[in-house]
TORVEX-831006 format. One record per residue (C-alpha): x, y, z; residue number from 1. Coordinates in Angstrom, 1 decimal, always signed. Each point is the difference from the previous one (the first is absolute). Example, Ala and Ser with C-alpha at 12.3 -4.5 7.8 and 13.67 -1.06 7.14 Angstrom:
       xx       yy       zz     n
    +12.3     -4.5     +7.8     1
     +1.4     +3.4     -0.7     2
% end
This chain:
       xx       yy       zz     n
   +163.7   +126.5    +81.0     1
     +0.6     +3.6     -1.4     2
     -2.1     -0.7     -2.9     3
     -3.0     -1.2     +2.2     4
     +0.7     +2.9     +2.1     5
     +0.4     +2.4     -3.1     6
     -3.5     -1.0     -1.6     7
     -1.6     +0.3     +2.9     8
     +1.4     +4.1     +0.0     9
     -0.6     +0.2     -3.5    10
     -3.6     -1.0     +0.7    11
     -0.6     +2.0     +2.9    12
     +1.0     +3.4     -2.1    13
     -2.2     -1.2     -2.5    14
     -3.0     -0.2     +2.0    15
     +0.8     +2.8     +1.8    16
     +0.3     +1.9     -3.1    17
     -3.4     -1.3     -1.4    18
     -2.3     -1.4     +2.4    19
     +0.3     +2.9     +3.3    20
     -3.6     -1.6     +0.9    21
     +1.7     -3.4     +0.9    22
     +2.1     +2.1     +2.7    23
     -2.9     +1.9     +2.0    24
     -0.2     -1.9     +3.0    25
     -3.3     -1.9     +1.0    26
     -0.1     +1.2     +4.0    27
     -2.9     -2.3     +0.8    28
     +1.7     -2.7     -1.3    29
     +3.6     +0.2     -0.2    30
     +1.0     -3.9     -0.9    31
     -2.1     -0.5     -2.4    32
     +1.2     +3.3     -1.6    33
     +3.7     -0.7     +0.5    34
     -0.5     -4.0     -1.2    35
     -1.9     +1.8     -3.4    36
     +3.1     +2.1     -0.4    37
     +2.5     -2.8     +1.0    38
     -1.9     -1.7     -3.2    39
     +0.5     +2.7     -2.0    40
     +3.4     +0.2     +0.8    41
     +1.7     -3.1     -1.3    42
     +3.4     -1.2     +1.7    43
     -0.7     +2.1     +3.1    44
     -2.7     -2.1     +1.8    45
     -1.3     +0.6     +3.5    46
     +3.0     +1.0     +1.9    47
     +1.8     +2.2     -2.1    48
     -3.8     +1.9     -0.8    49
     -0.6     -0.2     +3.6    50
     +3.5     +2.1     +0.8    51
     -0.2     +2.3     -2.4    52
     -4.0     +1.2     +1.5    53
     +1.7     +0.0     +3.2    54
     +2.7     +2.7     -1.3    55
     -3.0     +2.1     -1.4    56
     -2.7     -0.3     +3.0    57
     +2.4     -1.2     +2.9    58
     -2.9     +0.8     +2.3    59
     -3.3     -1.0     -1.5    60
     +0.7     -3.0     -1.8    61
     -1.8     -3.0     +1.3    62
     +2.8     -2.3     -1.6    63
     +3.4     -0.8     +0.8    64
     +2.8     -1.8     -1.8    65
     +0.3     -3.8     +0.9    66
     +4.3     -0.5     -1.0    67
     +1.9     -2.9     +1.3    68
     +0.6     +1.7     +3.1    69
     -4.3     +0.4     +0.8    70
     +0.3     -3.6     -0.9    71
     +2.4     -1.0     +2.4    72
     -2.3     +2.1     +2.5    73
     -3.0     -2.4     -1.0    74
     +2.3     -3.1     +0.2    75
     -0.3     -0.5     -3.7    76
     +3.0     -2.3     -0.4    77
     +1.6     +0.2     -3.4    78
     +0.0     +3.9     -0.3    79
     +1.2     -0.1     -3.9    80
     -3.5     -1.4     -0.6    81
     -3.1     +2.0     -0.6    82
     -3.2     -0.8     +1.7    83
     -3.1     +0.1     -1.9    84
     -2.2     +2.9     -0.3    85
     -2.8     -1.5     +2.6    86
     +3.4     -0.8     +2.5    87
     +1.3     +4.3     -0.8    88
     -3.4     +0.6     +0.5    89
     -0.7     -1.7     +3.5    90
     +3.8     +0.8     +1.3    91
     -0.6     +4.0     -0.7    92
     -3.5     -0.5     +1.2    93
     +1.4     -1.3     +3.4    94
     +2.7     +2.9     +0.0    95
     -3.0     +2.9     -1.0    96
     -2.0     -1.5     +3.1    97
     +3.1     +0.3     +2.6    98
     +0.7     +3.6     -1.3    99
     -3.6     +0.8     +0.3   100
     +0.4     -0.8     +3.2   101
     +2.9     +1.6     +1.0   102
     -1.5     +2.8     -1.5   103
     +3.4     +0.7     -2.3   104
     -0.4     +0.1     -3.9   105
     +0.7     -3.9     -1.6   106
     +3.5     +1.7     -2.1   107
     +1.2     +1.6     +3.7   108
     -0.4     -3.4     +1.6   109
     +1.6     -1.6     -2.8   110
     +3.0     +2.1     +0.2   111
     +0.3     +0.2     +4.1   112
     +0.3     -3.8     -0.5   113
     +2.2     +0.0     -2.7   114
     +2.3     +2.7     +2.2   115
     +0.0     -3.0     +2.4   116
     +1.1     -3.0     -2.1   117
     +3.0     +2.9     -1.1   118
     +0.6     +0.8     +3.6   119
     -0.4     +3.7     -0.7   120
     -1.4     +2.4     +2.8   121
     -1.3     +2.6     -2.6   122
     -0.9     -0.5     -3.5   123
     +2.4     +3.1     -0.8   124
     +2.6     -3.0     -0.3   125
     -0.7     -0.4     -3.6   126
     +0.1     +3.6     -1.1   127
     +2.7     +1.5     +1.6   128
     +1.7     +0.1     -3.5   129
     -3.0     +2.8     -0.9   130
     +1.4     +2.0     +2.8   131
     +3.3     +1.0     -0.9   132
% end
């Protein structure tokens, strides 16, 4: 798995390196930008793309990351498979539609819940090692 997960790097620098255009963000149309550079990304596909826009735009991005455990929250039943891209699609569009409406940013949601599933008060939990 370190290989896949080393070309996939590799890939990403090269890109990044070459091609800045593929990285500007389309903000009228955030999936279809992130599934272009998901393509263009090889061996880091929609949910590792997905988390790595939520790191750089935490409160814009109209995508989340669909991981095992957003899976489990949509009752998908074996969480080591991947959906399809029309199933990511329609899961995150159900989860940009509840955040709309709870008027919180889709990657806030996403982690309020994921604080949940870890039983964690504050998302502080994870970076208290920055702290000292």
């Amino acid at each position: 798995m370190f290989n896949h997960k080393a070309e996939g790097v590799h890939n990403l620098h090269t890109h990044w390196t070459t091609n800045k255009k593929l990285f500007k963000p389309d903000t009228n149309n955030w999936q279809d930008w992130r599934d272009n550079l998901a393509n263009n990304l090889k061996r880091l596909g929609l949910a590792k793309t997905s988390f790595a826009i939520e790191m750089v735009r935490p409160m814009d991005a109209q995508i989340i990351c669909i991981d095992r455990h957003m899976f489990k929250a949509f009752g998908w039943e074996n969480v080591d498979k991947s959906c399809s891209p029309k199933q990511y699609r329609y899961f995150e569009d159900y989860w940009l539609e509840l955040s709309s409406n709870a008027k919180v940013a889709p990657v806030v949601s996403r982690n309020l819940f994921w604080d949940q599933i870890q039983q964690q008060s504050s998302s502080m939990y994870w970076a208290n090692y920055l702290l000292n």
